[in-house]
C-alpha positions as CSV (number, residue, x, y, z in Angstrom):
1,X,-13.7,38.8,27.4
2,X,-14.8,41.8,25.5
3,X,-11.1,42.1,23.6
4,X,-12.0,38.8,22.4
5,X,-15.5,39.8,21.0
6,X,-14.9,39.2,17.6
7,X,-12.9,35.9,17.5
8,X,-14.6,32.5,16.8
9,X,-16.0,30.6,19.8
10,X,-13.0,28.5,20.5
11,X,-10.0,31.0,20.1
12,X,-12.4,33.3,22.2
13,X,-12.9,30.9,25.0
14,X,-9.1,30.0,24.8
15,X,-8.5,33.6,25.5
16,X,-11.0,34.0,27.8
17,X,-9.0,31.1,30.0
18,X,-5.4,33.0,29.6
19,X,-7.6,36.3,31.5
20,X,-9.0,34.2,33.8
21,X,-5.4,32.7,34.4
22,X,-3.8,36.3,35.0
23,X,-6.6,37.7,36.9
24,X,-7.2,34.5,38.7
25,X,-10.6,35.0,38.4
26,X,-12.5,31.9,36.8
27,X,-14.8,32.4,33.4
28,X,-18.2,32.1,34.5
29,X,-20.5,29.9,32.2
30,X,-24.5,29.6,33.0
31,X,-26.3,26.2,32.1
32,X,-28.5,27.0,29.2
33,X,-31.1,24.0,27.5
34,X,-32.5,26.5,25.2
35,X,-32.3,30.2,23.8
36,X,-34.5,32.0,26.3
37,X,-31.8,31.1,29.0
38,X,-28.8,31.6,26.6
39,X,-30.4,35.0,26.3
40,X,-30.6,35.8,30.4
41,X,-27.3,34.6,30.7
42,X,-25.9,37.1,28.3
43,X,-27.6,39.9,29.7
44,X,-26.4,38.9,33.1
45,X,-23.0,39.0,31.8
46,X,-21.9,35.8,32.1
47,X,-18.5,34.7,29.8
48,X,-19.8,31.4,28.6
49,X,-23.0,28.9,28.0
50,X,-23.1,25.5,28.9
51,X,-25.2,22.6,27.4
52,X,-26.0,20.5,30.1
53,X,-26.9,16.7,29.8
54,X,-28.9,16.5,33.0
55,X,-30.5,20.1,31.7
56,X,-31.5,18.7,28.0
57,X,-32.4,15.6,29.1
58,X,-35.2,16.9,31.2
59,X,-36.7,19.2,28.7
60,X,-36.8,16.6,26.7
61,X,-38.8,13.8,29.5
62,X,-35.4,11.6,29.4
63,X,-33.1,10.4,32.4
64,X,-29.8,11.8,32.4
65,X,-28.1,8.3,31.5
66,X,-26.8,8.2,27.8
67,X,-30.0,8.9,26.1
68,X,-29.1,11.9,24.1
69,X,-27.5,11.8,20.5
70,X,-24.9,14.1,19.0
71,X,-28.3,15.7,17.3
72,X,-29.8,16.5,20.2
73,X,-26.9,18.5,21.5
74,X,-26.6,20.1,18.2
75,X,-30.0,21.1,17.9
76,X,-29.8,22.6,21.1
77,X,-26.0,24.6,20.3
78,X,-27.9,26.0,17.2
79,X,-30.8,27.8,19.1
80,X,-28.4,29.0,21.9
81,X,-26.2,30.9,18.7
82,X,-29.3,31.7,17.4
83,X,-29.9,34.6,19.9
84,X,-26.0,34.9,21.6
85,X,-22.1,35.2,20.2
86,X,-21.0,33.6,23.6
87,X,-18.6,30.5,23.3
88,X,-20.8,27.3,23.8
89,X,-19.7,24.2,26.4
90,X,-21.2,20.9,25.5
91,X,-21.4,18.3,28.0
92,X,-21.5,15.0,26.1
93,X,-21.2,12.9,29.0
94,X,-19.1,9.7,28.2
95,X,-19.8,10.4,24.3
96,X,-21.0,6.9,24.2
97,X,-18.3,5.2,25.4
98,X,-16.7,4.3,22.0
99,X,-13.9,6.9,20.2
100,X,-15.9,6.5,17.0
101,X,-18.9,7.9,18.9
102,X,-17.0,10.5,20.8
103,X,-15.1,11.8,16.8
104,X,-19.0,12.3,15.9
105,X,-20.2,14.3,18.8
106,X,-17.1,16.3,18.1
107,X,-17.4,17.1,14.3
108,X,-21.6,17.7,14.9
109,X,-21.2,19.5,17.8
110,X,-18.3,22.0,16.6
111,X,-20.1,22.3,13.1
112,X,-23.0,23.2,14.9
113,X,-20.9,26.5,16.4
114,X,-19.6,25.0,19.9
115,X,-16.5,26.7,21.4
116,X,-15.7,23.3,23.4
117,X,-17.0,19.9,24.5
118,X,-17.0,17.8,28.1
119,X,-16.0,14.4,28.2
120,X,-16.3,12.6,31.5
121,X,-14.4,9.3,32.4
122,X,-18.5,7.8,33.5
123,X,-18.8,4.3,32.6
124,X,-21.4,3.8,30.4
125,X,-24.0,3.6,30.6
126,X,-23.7,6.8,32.8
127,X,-25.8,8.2,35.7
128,X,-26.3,11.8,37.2
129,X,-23.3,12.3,39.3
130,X,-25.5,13.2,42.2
131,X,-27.5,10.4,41.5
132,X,-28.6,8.1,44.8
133,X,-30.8,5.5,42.9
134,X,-27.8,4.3,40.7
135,X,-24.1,4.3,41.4
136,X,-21.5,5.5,39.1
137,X,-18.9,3.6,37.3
138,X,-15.4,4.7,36.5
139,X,-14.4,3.6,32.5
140,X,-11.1,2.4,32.1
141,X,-8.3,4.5,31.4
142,X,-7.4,3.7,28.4
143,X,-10.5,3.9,26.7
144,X,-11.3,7.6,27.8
145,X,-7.5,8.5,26.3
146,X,-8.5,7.1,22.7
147,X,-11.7,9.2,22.6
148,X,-10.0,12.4,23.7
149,X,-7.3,11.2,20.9
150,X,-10.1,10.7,18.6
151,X,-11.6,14.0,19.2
152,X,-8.9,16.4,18.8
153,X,-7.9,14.7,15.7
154,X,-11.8,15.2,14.2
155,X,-11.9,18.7,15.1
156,X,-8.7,20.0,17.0
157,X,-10.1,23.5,17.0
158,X,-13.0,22.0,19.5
159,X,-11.5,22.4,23.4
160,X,-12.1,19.6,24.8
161,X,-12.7,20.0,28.7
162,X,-11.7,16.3,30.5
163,X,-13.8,15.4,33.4
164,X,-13.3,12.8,36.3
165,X,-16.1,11.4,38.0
166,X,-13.1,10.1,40.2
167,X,-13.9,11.4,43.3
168,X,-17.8,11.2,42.4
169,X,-17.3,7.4,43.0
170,X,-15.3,7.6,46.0
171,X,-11.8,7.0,44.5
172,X,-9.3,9.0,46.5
173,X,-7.8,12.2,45.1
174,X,-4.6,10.8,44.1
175,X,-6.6,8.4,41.6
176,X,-8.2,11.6,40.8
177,X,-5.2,13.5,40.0
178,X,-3.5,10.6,38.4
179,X,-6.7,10.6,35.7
180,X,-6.5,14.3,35.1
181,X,-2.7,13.7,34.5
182,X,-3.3,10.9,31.7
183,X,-6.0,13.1,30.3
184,X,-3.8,16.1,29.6
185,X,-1.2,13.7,28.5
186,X,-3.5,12.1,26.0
187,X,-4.4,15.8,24.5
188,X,-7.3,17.5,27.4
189,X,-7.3,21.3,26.7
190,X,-8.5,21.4,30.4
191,X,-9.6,19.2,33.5
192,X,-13.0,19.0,35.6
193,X,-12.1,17.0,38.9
194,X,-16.1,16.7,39.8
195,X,-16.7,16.6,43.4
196,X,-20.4,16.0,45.5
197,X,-18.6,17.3,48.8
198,X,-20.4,20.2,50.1
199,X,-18.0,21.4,52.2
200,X,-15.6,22.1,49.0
201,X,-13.0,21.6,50.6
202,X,-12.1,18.6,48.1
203,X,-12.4,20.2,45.5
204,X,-10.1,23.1,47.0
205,X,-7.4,20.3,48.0
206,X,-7.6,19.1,43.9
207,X,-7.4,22.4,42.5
208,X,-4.4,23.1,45.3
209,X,-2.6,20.1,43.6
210,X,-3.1,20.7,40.4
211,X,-0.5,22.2,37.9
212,X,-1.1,21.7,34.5
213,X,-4.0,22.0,32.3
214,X,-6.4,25.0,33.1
215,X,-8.6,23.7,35.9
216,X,-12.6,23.4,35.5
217,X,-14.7,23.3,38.3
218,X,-18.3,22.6,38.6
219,X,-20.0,24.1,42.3
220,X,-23.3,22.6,42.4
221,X,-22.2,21.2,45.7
222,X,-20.8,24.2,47.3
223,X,-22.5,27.3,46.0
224,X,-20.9,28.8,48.9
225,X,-17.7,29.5,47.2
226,X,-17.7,32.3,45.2
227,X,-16.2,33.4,42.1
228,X,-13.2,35.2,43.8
229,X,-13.1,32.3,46.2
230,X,-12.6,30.1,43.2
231,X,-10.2,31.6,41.0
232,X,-7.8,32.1,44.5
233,X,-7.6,28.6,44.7
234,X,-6.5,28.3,41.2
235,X,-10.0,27.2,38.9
236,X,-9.8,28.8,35.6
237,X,-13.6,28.1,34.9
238,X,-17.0,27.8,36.9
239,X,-20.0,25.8,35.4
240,X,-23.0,27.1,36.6
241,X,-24.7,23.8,35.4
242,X,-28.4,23.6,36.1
243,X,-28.9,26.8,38.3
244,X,-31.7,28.5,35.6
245,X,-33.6,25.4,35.1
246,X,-33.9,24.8,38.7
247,X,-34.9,28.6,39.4
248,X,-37.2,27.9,36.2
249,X,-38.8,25.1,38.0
250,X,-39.7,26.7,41.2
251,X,-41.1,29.7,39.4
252,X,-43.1,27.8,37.1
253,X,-44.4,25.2,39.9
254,X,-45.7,28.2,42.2
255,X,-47.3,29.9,39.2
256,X,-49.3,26.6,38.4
257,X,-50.1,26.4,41.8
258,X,-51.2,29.9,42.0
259,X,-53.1,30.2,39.1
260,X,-54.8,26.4,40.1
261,X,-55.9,27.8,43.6
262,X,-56.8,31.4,42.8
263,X,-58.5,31.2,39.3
264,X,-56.3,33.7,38.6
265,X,-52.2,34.9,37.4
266,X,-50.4,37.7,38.9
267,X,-49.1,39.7,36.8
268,X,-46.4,41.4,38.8
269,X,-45.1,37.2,39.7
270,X,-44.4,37.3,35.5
271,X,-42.4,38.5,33.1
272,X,-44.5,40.6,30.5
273,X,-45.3,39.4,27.1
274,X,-43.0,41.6,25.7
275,X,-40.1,40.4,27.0
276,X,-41.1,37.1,26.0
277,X,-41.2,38.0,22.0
278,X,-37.9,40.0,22.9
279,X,-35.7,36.5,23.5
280,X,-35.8,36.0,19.8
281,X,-37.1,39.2,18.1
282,X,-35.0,41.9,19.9
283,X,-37.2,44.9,18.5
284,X,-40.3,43.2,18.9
285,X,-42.8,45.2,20.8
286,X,-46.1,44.2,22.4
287,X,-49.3,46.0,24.7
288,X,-48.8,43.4,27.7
């Protein structure tokens, strides 16, 4: 995406999609909740960030089922620019439901500097799609083509990525498809046909069906597919959606652990200090 360096987030993730399409290897995008893992993502290399809903909504102590506002996401978009040019992906869940709700995430969220938002077909109000406690709803059709209607007239610049929770509820992959279809129809940029199955072999079969929009994929379920693996099949983009925060967790858990048992840190288990000023003061320099 280097050729593209210099164009706003939106035409640069639009052209990031086209080389993915010729090379038929997928843009990779990294789930990022706040700046210091915007900033590892870009110096791993990866071609987008995403703003996760299940990501925010833990950093913040809330479920991941419609709590966030518009503001929330915002806030977040502005720290992630604050420290990288990469094209930001907001996942806005079901925007609320409403088209009047999903026109405001979409002006907010692209004056904020996002490349493109994700608006899932959930019911609301939503739940994690790999939620057990609480089962998923599918909103009605029509309703989820007024609010992509809605958003591309707000802010047509914005991509908008549309997202099926289809097969997330156990609907079969021609109700799937058939979604995706009205989506496009309606004005979708792109498509996410989610999928839980581990195996990935549904979402293989969808993306082997699939023929329009650029395809989305999101391989929480089957991290055994690879990039190269991905873009054969046909997907256009990969979501890396809560891969940091997770790795974040672990680290941070056996630190605390350590540190409760021993007394004591160590130091080779930890970034420096240095690095730490360095997420948002590049030439910052420190003794630790």
């Amino acid at each position: 995406m280097s050729g593209a360096a210099g164009l706003p987030g939106p035409q640069r993730l639009r052209a990031a999609l086209a080389q993915a399409a010729r090379d038929r290897l997928p843009v990779q995008a990294i789930g990022a909740a706040n700046a210091m893992a915007a900033r590892i993502g870009a110096d791993a290399g990866f071609g987008a960030l995403w703003v996760s809903g299940l990501e925010v909504s833990t950093v913040c102590g809330l479920p991941d089922e419609n709590v966030l506002g518009p503001r929330d996401l915002a806030d977040v978009v502005l720290s992630l620019r604050r420290v990288s040019d990469l094209p930001v992906i907001v996942d806005v869940d079901n925007a609320a439901g409403t088209s009047p709700a999903a026109a405001r995430y979409a002006f907010d969220l692209a004056s904020a500097g996002a490349a493109a938002m994700c608006l899932e077909d959930s019911a609301y109000p939503k739940c994690n799609s790999f939620s057990e406690h609480r089962a998923q709803g599918l909103a009605p059709v029509p309703t989820v083509r007024e609010q992509i209607k809605e958003v591309k007239a707000t802010r047509p610049e914005l991509l908008l990525i549309a997202r099926t929770e289809a097969l997330i509820c156990g609907a079969a992959l021609e109700e799937a498809l058939s979604r995706a279809e009205e989506y496009t129809a309606a004005g979708a940029d792109a498509v996410l046909i989610h999928s839980k199955d581990t195996t990935g072999g549904e979402a293989l079969d969808a993306a082997a069906r699939w023929t329009r929009a650029p395809l989305v994929t999101v391989p929480t379920a089957f991290p055994h597919l690879g990039r190269a693996a991905l873009g054969r099949a046909g997907f256009h983009l990969a979501i890396y959606a809560n891969q940091l925060s997770r790795a974040a967790l672990a680290a941070m858990r056996n630190a605390a652990e350590s540190f409760r048992t021993t007394g004591a840190f160590r130091p080779d288990s930890l970034a420096d200090v240095q690095d730490l000023l360095r997420v948002a003061d590049p030439d910052a320099r420190a003794c630790l």
